[in-house]
TIMAR-747450 format. One record per residue (C-alpha): residue number from 1; chain; y, x, z. Coordinates in nm, 4 decimals, m for minus. Example, Ala and Ser with C-alpha at 12.3 -4.5 7.8 and 13.67 -1.06 7.14 Angstrom:
<node pos="1" unit="A" north="m0.4500" east="1.2300" up="0.7800"/>
<node pos="2" unit="A" north="m0.1060" east="1.3670" up="0.7140"/>
END
This chain:
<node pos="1" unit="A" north="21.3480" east="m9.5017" up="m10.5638"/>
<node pos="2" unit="A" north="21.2282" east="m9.8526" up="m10.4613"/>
<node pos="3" unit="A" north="20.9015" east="m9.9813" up="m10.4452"/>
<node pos="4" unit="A" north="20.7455" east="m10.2354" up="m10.6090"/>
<node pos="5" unit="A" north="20.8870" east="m10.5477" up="m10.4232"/>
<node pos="6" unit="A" north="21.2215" east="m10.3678" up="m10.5231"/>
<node pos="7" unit="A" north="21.2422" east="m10.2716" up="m10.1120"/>
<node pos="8" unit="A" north="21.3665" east="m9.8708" up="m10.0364"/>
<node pos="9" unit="A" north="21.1014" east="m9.6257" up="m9.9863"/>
<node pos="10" unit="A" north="20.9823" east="m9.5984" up="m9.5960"/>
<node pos="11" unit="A" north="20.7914" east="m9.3728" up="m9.4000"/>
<node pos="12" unit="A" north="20.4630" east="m9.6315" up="m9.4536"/>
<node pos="13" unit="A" north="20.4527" east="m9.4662" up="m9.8197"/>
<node pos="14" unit="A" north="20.2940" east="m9.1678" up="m9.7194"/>
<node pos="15" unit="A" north="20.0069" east="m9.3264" up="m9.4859"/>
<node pos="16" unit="A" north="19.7537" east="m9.3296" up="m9.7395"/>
<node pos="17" unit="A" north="19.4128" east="m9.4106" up="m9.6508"/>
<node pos="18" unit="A" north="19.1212" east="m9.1713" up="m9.6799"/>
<node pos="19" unit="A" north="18.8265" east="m9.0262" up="m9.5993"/>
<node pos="20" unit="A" north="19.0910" east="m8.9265" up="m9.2615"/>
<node pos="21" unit="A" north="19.2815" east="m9.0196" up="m8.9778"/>
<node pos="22" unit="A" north="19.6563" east="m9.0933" up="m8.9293"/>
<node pos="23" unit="A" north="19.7784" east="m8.9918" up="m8.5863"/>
<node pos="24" unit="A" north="20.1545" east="m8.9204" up="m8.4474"/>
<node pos="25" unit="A" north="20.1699" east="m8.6591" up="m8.1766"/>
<node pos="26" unit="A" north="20.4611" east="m8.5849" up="m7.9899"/>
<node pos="27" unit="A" north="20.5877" east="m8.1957" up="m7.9978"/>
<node pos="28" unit="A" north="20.8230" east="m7.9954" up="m7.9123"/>
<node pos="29" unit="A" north="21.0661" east="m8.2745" up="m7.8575"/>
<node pos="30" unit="A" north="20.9803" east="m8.4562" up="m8.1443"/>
<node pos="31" unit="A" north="20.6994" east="m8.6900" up="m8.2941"/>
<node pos="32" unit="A" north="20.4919" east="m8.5724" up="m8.6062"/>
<node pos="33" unit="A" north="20.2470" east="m8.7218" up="m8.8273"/>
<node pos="34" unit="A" north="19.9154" east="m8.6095" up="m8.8957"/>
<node pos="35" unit="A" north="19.6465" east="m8.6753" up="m9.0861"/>
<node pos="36" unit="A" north="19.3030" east="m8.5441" up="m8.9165"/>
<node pos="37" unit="A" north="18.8918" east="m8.5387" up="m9.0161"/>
<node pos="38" unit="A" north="18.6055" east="m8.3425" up="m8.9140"/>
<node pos="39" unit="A" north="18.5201" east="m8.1620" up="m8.5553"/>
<node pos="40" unit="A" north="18.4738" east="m7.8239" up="m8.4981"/>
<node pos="41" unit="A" north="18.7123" east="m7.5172" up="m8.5032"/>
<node pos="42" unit="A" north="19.0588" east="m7.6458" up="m8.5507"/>
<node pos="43" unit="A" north="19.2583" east="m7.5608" up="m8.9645"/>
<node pos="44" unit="A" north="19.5965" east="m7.6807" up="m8.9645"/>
<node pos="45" unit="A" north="19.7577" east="m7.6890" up="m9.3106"/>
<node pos="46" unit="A" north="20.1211" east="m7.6601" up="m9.3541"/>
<node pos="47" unit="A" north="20.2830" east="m7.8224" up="m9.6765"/>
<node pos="48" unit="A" north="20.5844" east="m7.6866" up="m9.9080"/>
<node pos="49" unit="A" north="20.8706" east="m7.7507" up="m10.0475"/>
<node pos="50" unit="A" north="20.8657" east="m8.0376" up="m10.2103"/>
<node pos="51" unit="A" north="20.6040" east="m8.1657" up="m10.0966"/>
<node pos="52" unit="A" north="20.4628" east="m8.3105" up="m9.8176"/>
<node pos="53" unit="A" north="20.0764" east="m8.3265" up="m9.6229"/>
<node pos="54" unit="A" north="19.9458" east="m8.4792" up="m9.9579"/>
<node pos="55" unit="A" north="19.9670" east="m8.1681" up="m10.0332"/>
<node pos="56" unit="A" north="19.6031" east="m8.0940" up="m9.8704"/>
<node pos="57" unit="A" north="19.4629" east="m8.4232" up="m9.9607"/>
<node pos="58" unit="A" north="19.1456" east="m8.2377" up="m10.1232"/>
<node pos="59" unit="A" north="19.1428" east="m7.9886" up="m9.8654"/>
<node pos="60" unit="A" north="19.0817" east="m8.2047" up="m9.5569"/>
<node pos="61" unit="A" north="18.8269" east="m8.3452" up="m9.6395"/>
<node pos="62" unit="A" north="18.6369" east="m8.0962" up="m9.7630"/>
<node pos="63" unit="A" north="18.7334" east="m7.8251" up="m9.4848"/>
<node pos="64" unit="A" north="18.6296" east="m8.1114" up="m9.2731"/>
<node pos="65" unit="A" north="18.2631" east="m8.1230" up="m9.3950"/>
<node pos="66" unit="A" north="18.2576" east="m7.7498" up="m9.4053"/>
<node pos="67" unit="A" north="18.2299" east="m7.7532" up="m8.9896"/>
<node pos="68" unit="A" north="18.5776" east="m7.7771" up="m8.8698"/>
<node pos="69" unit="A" north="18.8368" east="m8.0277" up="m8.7459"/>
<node pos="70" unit="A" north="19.1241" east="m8.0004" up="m9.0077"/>
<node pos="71" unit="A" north="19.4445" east="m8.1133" up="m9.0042"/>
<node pos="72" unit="A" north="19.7013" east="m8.1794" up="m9.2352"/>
<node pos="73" unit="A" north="20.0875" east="m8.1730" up="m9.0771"/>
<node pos="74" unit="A" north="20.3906" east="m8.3392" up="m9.2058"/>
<node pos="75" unit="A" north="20.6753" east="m8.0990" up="m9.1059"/>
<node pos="76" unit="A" north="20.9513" east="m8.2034" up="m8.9103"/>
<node pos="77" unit="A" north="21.2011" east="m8.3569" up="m9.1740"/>
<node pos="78" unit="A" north="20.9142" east="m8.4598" up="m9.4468"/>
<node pos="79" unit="A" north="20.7092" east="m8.7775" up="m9.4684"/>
<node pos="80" unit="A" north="20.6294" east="m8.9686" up="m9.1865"/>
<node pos="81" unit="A" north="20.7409" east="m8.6967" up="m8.9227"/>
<node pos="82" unit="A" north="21.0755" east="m8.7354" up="m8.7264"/>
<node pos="83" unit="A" north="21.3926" east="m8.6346" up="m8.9015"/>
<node pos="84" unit="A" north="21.6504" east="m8.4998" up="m8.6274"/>
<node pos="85" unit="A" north="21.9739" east="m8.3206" up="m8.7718"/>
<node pos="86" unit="A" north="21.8763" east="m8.0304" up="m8.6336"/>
<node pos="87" unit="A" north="21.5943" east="m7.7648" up="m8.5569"/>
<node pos="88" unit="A" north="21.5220" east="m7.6368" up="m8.9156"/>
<node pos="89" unit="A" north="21.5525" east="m7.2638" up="m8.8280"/>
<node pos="90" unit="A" north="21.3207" east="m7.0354" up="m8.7855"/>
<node pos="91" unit="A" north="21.2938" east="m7.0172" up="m8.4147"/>
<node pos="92" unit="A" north="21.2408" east="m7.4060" up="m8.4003"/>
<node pos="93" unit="A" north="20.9932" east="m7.4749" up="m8.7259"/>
<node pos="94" unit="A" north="20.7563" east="m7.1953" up="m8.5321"/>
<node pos="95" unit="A" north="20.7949" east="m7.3559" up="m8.2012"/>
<node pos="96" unit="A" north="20.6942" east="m7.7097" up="m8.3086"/>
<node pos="97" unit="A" north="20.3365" east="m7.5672" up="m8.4739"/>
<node pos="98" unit="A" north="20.3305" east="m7.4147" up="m8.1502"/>
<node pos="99" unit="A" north="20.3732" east="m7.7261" up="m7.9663"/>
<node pos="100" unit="A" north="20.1180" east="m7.9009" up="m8.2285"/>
<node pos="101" unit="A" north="19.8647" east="m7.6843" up="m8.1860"/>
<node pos="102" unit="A" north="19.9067" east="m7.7447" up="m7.7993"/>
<node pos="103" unit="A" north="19.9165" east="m8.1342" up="m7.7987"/>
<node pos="104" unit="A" north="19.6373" east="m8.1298" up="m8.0012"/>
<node pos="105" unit="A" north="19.4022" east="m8.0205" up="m7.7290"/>
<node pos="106" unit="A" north="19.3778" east="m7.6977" up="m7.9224"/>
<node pos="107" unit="A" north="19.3994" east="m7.3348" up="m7.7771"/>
<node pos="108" unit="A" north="19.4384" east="m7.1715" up="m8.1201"/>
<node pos="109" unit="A" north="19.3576" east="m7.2289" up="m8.4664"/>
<node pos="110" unit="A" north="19.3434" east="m7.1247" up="m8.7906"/>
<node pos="111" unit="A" north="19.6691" east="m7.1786" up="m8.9873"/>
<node pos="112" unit="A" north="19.6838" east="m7.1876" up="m9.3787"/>
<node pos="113" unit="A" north="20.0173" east="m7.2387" up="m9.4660"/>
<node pos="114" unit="A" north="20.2056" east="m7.2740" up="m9.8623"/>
<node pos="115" unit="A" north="20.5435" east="m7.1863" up="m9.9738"/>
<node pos="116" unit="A" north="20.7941" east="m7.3124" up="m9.6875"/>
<node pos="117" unit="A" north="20.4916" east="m7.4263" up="m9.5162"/>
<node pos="118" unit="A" north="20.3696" east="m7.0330" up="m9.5102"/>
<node pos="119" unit="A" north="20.7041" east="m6.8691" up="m9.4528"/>
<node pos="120" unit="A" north="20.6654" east="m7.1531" up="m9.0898"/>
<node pos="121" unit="A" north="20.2479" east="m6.9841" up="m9.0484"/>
<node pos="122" unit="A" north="20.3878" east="m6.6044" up="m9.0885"/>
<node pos="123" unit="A" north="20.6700" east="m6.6733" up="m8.8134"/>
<node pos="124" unit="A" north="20.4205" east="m6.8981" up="m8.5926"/>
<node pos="125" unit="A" north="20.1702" east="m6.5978" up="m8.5873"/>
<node pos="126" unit="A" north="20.4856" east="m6.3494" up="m8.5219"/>
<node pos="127" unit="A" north="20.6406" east="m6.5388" up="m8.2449"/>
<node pos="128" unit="A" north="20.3047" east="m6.7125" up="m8.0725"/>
<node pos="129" unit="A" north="20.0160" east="m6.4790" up="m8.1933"/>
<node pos="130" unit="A" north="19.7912" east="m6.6127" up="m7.9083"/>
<node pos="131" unit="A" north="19.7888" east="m6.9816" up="m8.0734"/>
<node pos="132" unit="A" north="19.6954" east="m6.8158" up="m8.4436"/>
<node pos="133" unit="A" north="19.3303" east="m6.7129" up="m8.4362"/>
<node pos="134" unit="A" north="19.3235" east="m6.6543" up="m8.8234"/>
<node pos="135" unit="A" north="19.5879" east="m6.7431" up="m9.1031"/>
<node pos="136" unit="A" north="19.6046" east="m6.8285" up="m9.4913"/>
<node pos="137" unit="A" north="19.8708" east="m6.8045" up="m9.6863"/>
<node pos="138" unit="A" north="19.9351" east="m6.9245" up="m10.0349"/>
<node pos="139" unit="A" north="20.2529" east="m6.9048" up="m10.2362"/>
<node pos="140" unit="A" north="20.4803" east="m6.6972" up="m9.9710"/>
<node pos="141" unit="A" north="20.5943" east="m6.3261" up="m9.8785"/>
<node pos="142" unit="A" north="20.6521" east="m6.2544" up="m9.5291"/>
<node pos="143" unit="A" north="20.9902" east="m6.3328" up="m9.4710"/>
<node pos="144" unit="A" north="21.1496" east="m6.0403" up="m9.4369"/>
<node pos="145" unit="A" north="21.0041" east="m5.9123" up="m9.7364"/>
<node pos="146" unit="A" north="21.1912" east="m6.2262" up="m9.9638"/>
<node pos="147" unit="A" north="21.4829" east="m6.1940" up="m9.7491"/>
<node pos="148" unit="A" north="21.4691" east="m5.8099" up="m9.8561"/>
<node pos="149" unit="A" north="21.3820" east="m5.9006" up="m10.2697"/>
<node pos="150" unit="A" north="21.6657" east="m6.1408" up="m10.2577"/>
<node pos="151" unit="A" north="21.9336" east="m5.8429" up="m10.2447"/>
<node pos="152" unit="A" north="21.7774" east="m5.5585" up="m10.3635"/>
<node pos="153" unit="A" north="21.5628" east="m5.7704" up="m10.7175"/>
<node pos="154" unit="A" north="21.8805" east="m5.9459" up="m10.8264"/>
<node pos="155" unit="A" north="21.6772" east="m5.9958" up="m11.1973"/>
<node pos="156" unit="A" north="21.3766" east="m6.0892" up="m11.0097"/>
<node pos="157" unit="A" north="21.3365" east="m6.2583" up="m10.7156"/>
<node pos="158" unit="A" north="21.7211" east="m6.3080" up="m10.6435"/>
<node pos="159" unit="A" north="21.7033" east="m6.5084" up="m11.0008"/>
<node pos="160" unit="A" north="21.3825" east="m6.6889" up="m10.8730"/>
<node pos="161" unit="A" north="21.5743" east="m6.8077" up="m10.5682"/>
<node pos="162" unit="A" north="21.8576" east="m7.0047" up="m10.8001"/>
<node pos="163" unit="A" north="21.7386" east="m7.3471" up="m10.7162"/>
<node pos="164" unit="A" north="21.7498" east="m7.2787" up="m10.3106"/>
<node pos="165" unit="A" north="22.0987" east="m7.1080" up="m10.3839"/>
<node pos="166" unit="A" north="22.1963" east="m7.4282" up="m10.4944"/>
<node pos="167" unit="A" north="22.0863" east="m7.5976" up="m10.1923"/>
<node pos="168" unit="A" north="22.3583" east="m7.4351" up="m9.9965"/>
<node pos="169" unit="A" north="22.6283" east="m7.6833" up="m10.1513"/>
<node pos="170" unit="A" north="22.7624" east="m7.9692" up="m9.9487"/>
<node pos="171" unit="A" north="22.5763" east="m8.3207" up="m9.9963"/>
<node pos="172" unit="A" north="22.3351" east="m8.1584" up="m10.2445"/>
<node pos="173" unit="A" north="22.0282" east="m8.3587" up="m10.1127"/>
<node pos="174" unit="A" north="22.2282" east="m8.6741" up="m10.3313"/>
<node pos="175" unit="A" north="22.1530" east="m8.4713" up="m10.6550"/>
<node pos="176" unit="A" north="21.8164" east="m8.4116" up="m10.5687"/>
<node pos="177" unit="A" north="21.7335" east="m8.8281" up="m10.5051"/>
<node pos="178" unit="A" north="21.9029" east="m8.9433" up="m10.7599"/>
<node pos="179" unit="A" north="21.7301" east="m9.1138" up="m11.0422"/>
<node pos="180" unit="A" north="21.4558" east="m9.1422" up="m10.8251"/>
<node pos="181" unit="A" north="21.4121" east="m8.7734" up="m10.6996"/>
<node pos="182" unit="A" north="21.3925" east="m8.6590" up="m11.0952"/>
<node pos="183" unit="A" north="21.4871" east="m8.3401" up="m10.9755"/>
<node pos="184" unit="A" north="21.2031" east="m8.3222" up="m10.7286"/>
<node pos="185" unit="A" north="20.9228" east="m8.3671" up="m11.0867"/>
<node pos="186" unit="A" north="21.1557" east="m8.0341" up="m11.2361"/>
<node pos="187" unit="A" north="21.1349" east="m7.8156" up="m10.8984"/>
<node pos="188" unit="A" north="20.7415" east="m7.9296" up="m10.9245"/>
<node pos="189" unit="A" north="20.7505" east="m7.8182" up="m11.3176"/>
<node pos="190" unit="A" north="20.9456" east="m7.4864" up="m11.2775"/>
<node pos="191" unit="A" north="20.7617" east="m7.3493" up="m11.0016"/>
<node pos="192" unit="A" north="20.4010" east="m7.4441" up="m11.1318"/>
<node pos="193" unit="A" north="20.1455" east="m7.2733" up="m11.3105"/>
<node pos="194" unit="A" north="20.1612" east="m7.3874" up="m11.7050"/>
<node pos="195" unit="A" north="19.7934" east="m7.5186" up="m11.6872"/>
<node pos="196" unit="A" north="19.8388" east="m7.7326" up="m11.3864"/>
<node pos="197" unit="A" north="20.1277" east="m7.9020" up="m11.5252"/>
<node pos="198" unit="A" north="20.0116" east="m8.0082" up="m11.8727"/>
<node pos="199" unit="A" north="19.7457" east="m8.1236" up="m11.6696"/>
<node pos="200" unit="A" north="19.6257" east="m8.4896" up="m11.6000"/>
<node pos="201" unit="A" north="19.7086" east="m8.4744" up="m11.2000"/>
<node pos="202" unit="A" north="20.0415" east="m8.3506" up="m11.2455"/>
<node pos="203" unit="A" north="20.2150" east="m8.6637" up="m11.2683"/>
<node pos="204" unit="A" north="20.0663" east="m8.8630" up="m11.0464"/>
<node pos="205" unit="A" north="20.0953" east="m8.5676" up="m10.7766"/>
<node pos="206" unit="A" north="20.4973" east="m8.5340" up="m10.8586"/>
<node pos="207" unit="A" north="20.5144" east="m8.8996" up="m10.8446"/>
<node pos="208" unit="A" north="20.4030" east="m8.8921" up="m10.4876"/>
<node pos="209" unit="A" north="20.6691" east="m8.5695" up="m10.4013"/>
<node pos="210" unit="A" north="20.9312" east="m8.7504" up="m10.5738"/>
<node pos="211" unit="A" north="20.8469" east="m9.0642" up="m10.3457"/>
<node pos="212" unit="A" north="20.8125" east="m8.8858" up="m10.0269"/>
<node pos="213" unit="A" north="21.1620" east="m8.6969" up="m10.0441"/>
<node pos="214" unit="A" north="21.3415" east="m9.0532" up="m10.1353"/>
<node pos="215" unit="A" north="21.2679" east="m9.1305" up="m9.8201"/>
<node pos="216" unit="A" north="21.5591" east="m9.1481" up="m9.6121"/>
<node pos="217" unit="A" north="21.6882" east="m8.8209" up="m9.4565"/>
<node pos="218" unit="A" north="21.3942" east="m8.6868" up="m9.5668"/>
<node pos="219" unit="A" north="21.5968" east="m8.4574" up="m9.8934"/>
<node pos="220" unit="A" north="21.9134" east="m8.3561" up="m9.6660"/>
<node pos="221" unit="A" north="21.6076" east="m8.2763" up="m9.3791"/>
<node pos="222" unit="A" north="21.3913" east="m8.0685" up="m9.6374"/>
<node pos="223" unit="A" north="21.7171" east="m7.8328" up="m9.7430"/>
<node pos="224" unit="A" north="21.8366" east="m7.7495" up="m9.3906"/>
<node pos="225" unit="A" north="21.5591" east="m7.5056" up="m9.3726"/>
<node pos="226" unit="A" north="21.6777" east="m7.3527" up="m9.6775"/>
<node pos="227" unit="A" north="22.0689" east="m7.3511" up="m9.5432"/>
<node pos="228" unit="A" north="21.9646" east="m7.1965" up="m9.2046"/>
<node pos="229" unit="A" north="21.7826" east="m6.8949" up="m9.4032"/>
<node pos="230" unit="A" north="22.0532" east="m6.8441" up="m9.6052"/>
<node pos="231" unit="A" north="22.3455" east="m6.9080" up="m9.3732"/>
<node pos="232" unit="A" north="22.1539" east="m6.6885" up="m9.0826"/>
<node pos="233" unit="A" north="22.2039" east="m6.3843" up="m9.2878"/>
<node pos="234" unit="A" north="22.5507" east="m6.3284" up="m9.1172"/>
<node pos="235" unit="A" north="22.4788" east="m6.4437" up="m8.7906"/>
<node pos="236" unit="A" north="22.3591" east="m6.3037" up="m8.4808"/>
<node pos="237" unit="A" north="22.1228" east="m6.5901" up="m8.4676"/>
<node pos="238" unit="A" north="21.9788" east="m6.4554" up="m8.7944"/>
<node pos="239" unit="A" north="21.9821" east="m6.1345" up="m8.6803"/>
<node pos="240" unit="A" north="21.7433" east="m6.1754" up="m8.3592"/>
<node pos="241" unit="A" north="21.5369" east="m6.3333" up="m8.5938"/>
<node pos="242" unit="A" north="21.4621" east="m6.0461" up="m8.8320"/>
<node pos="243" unit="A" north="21.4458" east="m5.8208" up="m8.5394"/>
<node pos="244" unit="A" north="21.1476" east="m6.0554" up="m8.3810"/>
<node pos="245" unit="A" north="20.9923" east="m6.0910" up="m8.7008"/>
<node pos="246" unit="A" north="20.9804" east="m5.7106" up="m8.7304"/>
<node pos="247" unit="A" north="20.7092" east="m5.6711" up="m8.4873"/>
<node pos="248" unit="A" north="20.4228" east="m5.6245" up="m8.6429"/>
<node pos="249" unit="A" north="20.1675" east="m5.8910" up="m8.6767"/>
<node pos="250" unit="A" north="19.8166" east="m5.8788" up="m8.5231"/>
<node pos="251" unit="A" north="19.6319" east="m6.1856" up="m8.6630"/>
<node pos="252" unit="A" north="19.3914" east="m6.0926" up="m8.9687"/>
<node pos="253" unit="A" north="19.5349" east="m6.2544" up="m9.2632"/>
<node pos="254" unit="A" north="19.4675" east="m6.3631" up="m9.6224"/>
<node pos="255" unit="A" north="19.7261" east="m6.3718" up="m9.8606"/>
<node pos="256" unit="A" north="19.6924" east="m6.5719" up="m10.1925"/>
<node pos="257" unit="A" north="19.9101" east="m6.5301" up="m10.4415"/>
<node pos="258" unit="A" north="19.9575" east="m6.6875" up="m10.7761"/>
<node pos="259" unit="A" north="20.0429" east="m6.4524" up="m11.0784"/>
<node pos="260" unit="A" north="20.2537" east="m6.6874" up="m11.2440"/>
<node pos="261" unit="A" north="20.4581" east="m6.7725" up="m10.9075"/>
<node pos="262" unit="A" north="20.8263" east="m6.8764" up="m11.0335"/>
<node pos="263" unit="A" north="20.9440" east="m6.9021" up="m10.6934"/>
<node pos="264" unit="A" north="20.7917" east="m6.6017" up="m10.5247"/>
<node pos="265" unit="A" north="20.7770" east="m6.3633" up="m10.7534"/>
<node pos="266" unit="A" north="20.4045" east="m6.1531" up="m10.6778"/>
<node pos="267" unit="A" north="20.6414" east="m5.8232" up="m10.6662"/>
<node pos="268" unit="A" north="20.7884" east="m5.9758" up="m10.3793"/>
<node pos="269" unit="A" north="20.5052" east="m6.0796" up="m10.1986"/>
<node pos="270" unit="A" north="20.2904" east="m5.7519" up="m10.2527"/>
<node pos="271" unit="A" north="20.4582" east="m5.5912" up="m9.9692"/>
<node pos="272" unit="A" north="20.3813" east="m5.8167" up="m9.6961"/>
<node pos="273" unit="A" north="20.0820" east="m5.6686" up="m9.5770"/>
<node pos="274" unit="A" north="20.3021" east="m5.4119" up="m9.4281"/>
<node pos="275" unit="A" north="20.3768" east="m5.6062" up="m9.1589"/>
<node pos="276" unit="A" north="20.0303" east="m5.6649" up="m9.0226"/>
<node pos="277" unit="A" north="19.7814" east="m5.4118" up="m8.8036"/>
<node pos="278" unit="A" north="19.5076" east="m5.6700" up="m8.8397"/>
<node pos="279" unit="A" north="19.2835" east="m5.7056" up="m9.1055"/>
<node pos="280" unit="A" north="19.4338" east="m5.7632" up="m9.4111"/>
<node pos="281" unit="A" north="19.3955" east="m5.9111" up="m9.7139"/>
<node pos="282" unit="A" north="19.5581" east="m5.9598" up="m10.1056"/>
<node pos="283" unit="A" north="19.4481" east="m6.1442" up="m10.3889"/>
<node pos="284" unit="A" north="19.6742" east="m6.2240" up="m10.6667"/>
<node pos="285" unit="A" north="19.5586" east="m6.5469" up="m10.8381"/>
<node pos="286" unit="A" north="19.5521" east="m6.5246" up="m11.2180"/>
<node pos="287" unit="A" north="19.7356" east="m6.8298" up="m11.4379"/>
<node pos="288" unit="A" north="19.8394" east="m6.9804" up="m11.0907"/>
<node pos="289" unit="A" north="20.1719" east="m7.0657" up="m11.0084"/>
<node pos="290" unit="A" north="20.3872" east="m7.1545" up="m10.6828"/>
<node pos="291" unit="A" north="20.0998" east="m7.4707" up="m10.5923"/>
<node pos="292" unit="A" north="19.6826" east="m7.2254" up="m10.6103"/>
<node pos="293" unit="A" north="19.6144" east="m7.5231" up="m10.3705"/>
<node pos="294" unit="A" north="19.6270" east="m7.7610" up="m10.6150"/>
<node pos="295" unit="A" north="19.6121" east="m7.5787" up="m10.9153"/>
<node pos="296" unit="A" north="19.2788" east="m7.3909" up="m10.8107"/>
<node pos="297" unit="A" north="19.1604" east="m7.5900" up="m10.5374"/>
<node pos="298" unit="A" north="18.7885" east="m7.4707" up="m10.5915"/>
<node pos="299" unit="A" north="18.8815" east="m7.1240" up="m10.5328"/>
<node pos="300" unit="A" north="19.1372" east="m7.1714" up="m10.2432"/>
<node pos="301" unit="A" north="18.8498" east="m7.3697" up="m10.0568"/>
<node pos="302" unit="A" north="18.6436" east="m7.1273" up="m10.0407"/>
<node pos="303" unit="A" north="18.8688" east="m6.8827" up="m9.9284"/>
<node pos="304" unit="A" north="18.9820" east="m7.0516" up="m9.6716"/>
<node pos="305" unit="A" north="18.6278" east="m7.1610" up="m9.5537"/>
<node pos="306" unit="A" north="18.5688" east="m6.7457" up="m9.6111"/>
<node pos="307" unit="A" north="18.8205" east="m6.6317" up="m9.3956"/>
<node pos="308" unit="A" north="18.7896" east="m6.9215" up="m9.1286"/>
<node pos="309" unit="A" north="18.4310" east="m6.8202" up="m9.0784"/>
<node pos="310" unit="A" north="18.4465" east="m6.4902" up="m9.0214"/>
END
């Protein structure tokens, strides 16, 4: 994808101006791009896959007026953040919101994490509960609850998982840039709510995720998560991992969940309260898919501002 002086796409793409601040902070060994408003409390939202802070664009802002300072996050290997080779497991992703949340000035905060972005939020509050004073999240099981749905629902959420699968082949980031990240606008399509997608926003908002990921390294970046989750599975790395993540989490947390979720199926989310001794709680988001941030932003504001409050 070029832009429209026919140049490649670069990181300036996603620095969109707004009622917001661009910052980059340095992190865990690496230098990320934010995108801050507001004072107060800190909420730091954590985009999905495919997507990228943009994803929160009508949640800054508005969390912002509500009283707090919030912050949007572009995770290491998306948008303007650093793409290294390496650092896209689990230990790693955890340990750089860790580090953010640090180099921010911030002692804790309120995390509200989607898809990939929450997978990252339930590890962060597992491994470095004394950062997390409260998290959201939207779109994702805990993660030993998908890893567990993936072998034992092979209709269900082992089916649901068929595009990730296919992230596990060599050099498959090429397939998912090429005629300008097309692929990117069919992940976006599949994994959203019917409603949102027939919608007016929709393109515009999959233009900007098809965009972001031509950036470069940004697509072979955004599927080494993926590859470590799977490929972990028969390591010992992996295995410390699920053994860490076993411990049972003591943050209170929200879980929103759309009904229509193609990606996570609800079955395979519903479990995930299992794994915390705080309070706890579920609500399953009817005609929502993979996206309730953007396809009921009303609601998921003030659920958030709910449960950041209290």
């Amino acid at each position: 994808m070029t832009d429209q002086r026919g140049g490649a796409v670069d990181e300036s793409r996603v620095l969109t101006e707004g009622p917001w601040t661009h910052r980059f902070v340095g992190a865990n060994g690496s230098r990320f791009h934010v995108v801050e408003a507001g004072t107060g409390p800190m909420v730091l939202f954590l985009h999905g896959f495919p997507e990228h802070w943009w994803a929160w664009h009508q949640m800054v802002p508005a969390v912002a007026d509500a009283g707090f300072r919030a912050v949007a996050v572009d995770l290491r290997g998306y948008g303007a953040s650093d793409k290294p080779p390496r650092g896209y497991d689990g230990y790693t992703l955890a340990a750089d919101i860790a580090g953010l949340i640090r180099a921010l000035g911030e002692r804790s905060a309120t995390i509200v994490g989607s898809g990939l972005g929450g997978m990252v939020a339930w590890t962060v509050a597992s491994f470095h509960p004394s950062l997390v004073r409260r998290l959201v999240v939207l779109g994702a099981p805990h993660p030993l609850r998908l890893r567990a749905a993936i072998f034992a629902d092979p209709r269900g959420q082992f089916t649901a998982s068929t595009p990730a699968l296919k992230f596990q082949l060599p050099r498959y980031e090429h397939v998912l840039t090429r005629d300008g990240a097309a692929a990117i606008g069919e992940i976006l399509r599949r994994w959203g709510g019917p409603q949102w997608v027939a919608g007016a926003d929709f393109e515009a908002y999959a233009e900007r995720c098809r965009e972001a990921m031509c950036i470069p390294q940004a697509a072979f970046c955004a599927l080494e998560g993926y590859r470590w989750a799977f490929r972990s599975v028969l390591r010992l790395h992996g295995y410390r991992f699920v053994r860490l993540m076993q411990k049972p989490l003591s943050t209170p947390t929200l879980q929103l969940h759309g009904a229509l979720d193609a990606a996570s199926l609800p079955r395979t989310a519903l479990g995930s309260g299992r794994y915390v001794v705080a309070p706890y709680e579920w609500r399953l988001l009817d005609e929502v898919g993979h996206f309730p941030h953007l396809e009921a932003p009303e609601l998921v504001l003030g659920e958030i501002l709910r449960w950041a409050k209290t």
